[in-house]
N, C-alpha and C positions, 0 to 999 in steps of 0.2 A: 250460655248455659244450655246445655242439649234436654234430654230427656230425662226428668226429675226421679229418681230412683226413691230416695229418702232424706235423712236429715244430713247425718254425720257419719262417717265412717274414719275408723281409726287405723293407720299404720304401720304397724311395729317393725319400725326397721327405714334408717335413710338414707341405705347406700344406692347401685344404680337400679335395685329391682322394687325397692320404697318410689324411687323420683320417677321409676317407668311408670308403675299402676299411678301412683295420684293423677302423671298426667291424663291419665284414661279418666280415672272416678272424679277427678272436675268437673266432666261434663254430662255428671248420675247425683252428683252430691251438694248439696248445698253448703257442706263444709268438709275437707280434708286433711284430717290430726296426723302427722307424721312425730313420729316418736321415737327419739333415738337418745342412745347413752353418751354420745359423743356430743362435744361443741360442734358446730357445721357452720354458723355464720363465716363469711370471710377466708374460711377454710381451704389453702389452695394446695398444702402437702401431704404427704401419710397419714394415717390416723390411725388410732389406737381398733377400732371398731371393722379396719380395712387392713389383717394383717400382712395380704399378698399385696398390697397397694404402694410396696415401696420396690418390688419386683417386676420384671415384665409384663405386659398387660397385652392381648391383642381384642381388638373387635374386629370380628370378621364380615366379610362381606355382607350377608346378609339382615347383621344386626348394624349395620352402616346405614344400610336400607331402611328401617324400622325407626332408627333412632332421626333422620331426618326428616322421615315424613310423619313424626310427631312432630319433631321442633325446626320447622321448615330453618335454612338458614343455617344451621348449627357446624356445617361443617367450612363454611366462610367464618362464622364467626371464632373457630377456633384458630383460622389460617391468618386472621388479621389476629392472633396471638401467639402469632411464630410458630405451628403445627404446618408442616407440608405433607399433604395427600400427595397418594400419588394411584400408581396400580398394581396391584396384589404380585402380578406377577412379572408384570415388565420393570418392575423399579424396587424389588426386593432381589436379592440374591438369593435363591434357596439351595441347600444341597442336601443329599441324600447321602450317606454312607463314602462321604467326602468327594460327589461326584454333582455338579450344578446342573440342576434341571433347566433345559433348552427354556430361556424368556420369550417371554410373546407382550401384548397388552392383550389383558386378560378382561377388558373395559368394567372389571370391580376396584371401586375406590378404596385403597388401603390411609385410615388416618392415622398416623403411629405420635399419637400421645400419649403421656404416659395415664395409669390410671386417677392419680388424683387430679390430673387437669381434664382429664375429662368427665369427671364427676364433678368436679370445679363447675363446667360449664353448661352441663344436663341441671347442676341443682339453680344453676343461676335465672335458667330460662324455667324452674318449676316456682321459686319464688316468686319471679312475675305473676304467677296464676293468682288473682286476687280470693280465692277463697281456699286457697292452699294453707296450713298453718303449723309450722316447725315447733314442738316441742322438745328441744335440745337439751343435755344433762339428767334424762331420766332413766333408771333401770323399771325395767318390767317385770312384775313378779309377778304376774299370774291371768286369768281368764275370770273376769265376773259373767256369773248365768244365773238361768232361773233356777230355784230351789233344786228341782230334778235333775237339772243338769243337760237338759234337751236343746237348749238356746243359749247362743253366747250374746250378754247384752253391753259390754266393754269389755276393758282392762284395766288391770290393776298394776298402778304406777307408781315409782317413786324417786322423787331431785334424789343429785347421788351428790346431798349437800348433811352436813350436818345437821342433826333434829329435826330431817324431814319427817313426814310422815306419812304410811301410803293412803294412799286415795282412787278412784274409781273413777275412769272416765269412762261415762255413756256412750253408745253406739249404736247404731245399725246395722253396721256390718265390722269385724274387726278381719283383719290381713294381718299373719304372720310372714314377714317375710325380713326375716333375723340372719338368714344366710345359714349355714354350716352344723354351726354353733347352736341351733334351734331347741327350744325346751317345749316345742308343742308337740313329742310322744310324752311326755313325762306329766304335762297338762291333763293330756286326752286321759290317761292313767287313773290319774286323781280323780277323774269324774266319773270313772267306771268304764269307757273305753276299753279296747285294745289296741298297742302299741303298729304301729305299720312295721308290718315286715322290712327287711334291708338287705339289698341287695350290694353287696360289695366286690371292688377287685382291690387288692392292695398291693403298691406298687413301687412304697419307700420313696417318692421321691424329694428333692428339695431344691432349692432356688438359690444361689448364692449370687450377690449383686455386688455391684462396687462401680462409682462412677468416676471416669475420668476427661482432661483434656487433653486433646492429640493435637501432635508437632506435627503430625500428618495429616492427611487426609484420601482414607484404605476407599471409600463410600464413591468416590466420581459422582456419576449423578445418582445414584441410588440411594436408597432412603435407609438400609438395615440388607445385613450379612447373617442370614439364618442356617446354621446346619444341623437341620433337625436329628434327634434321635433315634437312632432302628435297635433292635435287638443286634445289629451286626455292631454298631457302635452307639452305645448307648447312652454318649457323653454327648451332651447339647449346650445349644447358645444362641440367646438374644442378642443382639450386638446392634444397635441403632440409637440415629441422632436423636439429640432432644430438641425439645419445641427449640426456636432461636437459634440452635446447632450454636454457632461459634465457639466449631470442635471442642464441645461438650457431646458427650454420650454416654449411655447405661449398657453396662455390659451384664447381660443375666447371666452364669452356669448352670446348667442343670445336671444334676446327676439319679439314677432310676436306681431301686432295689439295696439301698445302705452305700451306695457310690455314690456318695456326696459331695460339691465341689468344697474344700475347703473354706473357711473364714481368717484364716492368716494370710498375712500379703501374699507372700512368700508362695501357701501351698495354693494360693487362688491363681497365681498367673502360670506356676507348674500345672494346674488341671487347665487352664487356658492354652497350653503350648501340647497339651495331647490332644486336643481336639483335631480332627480330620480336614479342618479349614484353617493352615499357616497363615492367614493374614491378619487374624485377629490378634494370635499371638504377637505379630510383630509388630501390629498397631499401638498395643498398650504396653510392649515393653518397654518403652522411653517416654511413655505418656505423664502427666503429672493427676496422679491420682488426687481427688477432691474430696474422698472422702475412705473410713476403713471399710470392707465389705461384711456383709450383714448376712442371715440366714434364715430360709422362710422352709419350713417343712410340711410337706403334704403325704402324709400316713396313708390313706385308699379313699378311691371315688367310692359314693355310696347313694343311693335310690332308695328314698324311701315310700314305699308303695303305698301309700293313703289311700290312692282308686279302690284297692282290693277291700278296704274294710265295710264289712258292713251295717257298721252304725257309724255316725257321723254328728258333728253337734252343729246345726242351724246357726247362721250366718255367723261363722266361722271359716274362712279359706286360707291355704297357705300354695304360697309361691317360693320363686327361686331357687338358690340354694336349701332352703330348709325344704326342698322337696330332693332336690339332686344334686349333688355338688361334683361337680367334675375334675378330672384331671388339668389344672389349669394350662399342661404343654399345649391344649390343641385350642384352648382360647374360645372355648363356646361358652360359657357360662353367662354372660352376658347378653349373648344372642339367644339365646334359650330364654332368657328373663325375659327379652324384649320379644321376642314370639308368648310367649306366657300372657304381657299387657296385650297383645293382640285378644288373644281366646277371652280374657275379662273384658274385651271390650264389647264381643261378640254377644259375651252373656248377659251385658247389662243393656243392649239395643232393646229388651223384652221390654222392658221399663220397670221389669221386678229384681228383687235381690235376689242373687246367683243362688241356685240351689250346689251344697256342697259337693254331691255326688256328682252333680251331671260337670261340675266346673273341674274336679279333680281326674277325672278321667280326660278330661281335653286337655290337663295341662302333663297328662301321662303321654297322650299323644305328640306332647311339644318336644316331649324328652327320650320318645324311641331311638327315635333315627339318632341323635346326638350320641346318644349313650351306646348303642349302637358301633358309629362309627370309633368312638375314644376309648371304651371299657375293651372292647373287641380287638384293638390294634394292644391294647395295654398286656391282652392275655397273648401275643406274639411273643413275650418275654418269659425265658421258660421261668422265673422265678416269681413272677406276678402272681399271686392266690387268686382265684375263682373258678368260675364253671363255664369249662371252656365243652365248645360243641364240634362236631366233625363243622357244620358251617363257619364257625370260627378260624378253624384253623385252614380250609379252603379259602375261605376271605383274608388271610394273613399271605399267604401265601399269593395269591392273585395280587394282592395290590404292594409286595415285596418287588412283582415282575414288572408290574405298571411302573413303579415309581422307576426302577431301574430304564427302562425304554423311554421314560419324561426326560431323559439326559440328553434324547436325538429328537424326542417329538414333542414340539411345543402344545401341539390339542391334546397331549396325555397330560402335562401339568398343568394345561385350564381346566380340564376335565377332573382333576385330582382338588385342586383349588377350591372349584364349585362346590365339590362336595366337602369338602374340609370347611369353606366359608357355607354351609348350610343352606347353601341357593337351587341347590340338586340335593338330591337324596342319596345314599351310598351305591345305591343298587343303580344309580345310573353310571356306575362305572365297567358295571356288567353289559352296558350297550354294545350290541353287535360291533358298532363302530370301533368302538373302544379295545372291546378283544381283539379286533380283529388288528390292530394297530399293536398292541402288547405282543402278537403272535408273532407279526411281520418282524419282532426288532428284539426276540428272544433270544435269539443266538447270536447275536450281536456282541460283542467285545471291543472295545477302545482299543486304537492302536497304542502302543507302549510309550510313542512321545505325545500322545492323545495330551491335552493339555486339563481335560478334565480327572485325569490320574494322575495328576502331579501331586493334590492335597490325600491323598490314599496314600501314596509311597511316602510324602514327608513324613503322617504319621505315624508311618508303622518305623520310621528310626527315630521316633522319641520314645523315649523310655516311657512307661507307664508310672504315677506317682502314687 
């Protein structure tokens, strides 16, 4: 036990931004209520509470970082359960606008599990904390405070069993941290509050998933065949082994703006054979599907500004998603959480409970640069809503050029990486260096039997579906 904060503090929420903070406030609390609507014992697949959890998941670099040097070990222990690590960018396939960025080893560890197994294995190393305490099956209805309304002293909870009834659990400090979905503007409301501003870009997109097993084997030694989205080709795809492989794999679609991959066999493997990357298509055309494909929809990222208010209710804080929720293509969500348990950890060194202000604005700070990089590439698409700025569309533009010159220069795709895995900041792509390598390789054109322009001409003789 570190530095004794107070008594108890309650959790609302136990997906991976509940199991980040407790393991922080274990070592502030003499007791940590994690409280969630869902079962979680034993719990190794989707769940109702986790609805992108049955879709592609990535952690990136930096919350690779974060997440082992809380739970030393964590990334052997998932490899001795059939997850193979490997490196971001020497053992993934990426491509751009159907053109593959030149590999290097990028020496950042890519673990491509999926997400229930690796909240499988973060909650498995949070259970061991002996003063950790899962309250599974409960809905939350509300914020107990004092008469006024100045201090939050629990939550109000309730089993989601028959003839339950609500009840109050005591606290020192309560954490919302519900994801998405969050009812702490509608709380602050009820108490006389003002709701936090919101910032939104909305961008239609959705997830269609379907797994199968291959008669082949498209992967060699690579881990996952990504061909990210641009606004020049706005169709994208997950495509990587699963833990165990034994030609088993999840194949995500993605489609931006009401171009959604279908949910019929049929129209799902037709938006698979437009994609800009032929081998996927030809990987799961003879494949034996395992399951039908499913659809996850994600309507607009959105910020909500908590920092700017200025009133606030005493030991009260909210994280994660109910602070930001992101585009999940670019996979920070996660990593933003687990920078977030950093800043509470930071706060609670004082040996006092976090003042709301000063903590909500450090956890605005976790979410610039993210949001930044993701809402900013999202307004690249001329149908995405939001409020786009001349530096928007200069930064859309610049890293359009970069990505294109990452096809011949392997330190423009570590460099592109870094910042997409949140290990550099976006503005380190603006490095002298960096320009100066986008410039050298601007005018540049593939030769015509360039072999990186064979999945660009495939596509353009598929019809569109």
């Amino acid at each position: 036990m570190g530095n004794r904060v107070a008594d108890r503090v309650v959790l609302l929420g136990g997906s991976m931004c509940g199991l980040l903070a407790a393991r922080v406030l274990a070592d502030a609390f003499a007791e940590v209520v994690i409280v969630d609507r869902d079962d979680l014992t034993d719990v190794t697949g989707p769940r109702r509470g986790v609805p992108h959890g049955r879709h592609a998941h990535g952690l990136v670099a930096r919350g690779h970082q974060i997440l082992e040097g809380q739970f030393p070990g964590l990334t052997e222990q998932m490899r001795a359960a059939g997850v193979e690590p490997g490196d971001f960018n020497g053992d993934i396939r990426w491509y751009v606008n159907g053109r593959r960025l030149k590999p290097s080893r990028s020496g950042l560890v890519s673990v491509p599990a999926t997400r229930p197994v690796l909240e499988h294995h973060v909650r498995l190393r949070v259970r061991n904390i002996p003063n950790v305490v899962f309250m599974e099956g409960y809905d939350v209805a509300g914020l107990a405070t004092t008469p006024d309304g100045d201090t939050v002293t629990g939550a109000r909870i309730q089993r989601r069993a028959e003839g339950s009834r609500e009840e109050v659990l005591d606290a020192d400090l309560v954490i919302d941290a519900t994801g998405r979905g969050s009812r702490a503007p509608a709380w602050l409301a009820d108490l006389g509050y003002a709701r936090p501003e919101e910032e939104r870009v909305t961008i239609g997109l959705a997830y269609t998933t379907r797994h199968y097993r291959l008669r082949s084997d498209p992967f060699g030694d690579d881990l996952a065949i990504i061909p990210a989205p641009t606004p020049d080709h706005p169709r994208g795809a997950f495509f990587y082994k699963l833990p165990g492989y034994g030609g088993r794999i999840e194949l995500s679609l993605t489609g931006m703006l009401g171009d959604h991959p279908p949910a019929d066999p049929e129209g799902f493997e037709a938006f698979a054979r437009s994609l800009p990357v032929p081998e996927i298509y030809e990987a799961i055309r003879d494949a034996e599907p395992l399951d039908d494909p499913v659809t996850f929809r994600f309507p607009a990222s959105v910020w909500r500004h908590y920092e700017r208010l200025g009133r606030f209710p005493e030991r009260l804080l909210v994280m994660g998603d109910a602070v930001c929720s992101f585009n999940p293509l670019y996979a920070q969500g996660m990593t933003v959480t687990a920078l977030e348990s950093l800043t509470l950890r930071r706060h609670l060194a004082s040996g006092r409970l976090p003042r709301p202000a000063a903590f909500l604005r450090d956890v605005a700070a976790n979410v610039r640069g993210p949001w930044e990089f993701s809402a900013g590439a999202d307004l690249g698409y001329p149908g995405a809503e939001g409020r786009r700025t001349p530096r928007t569309r200069l930064a859309n533009a610049y890293v359009a050029r970069l990505q294109s010159a990452a096809v011949h220069d392997a330190r423009l795709g570590d460099a592109f990486i870094r910042a997409a895995g949140l290990i550099d900041p976006p503005q380190a792509l603006l490095r002298p260096a960096n320009v100066a390598r986008v410039l050298r390789h601007m005018w540049r054109r593939p030769a015509e039997d360039d072999p990186e322009t064979r999945a660009v001409r495939r596509s353009d003789a598929v019809a569109d579906v």
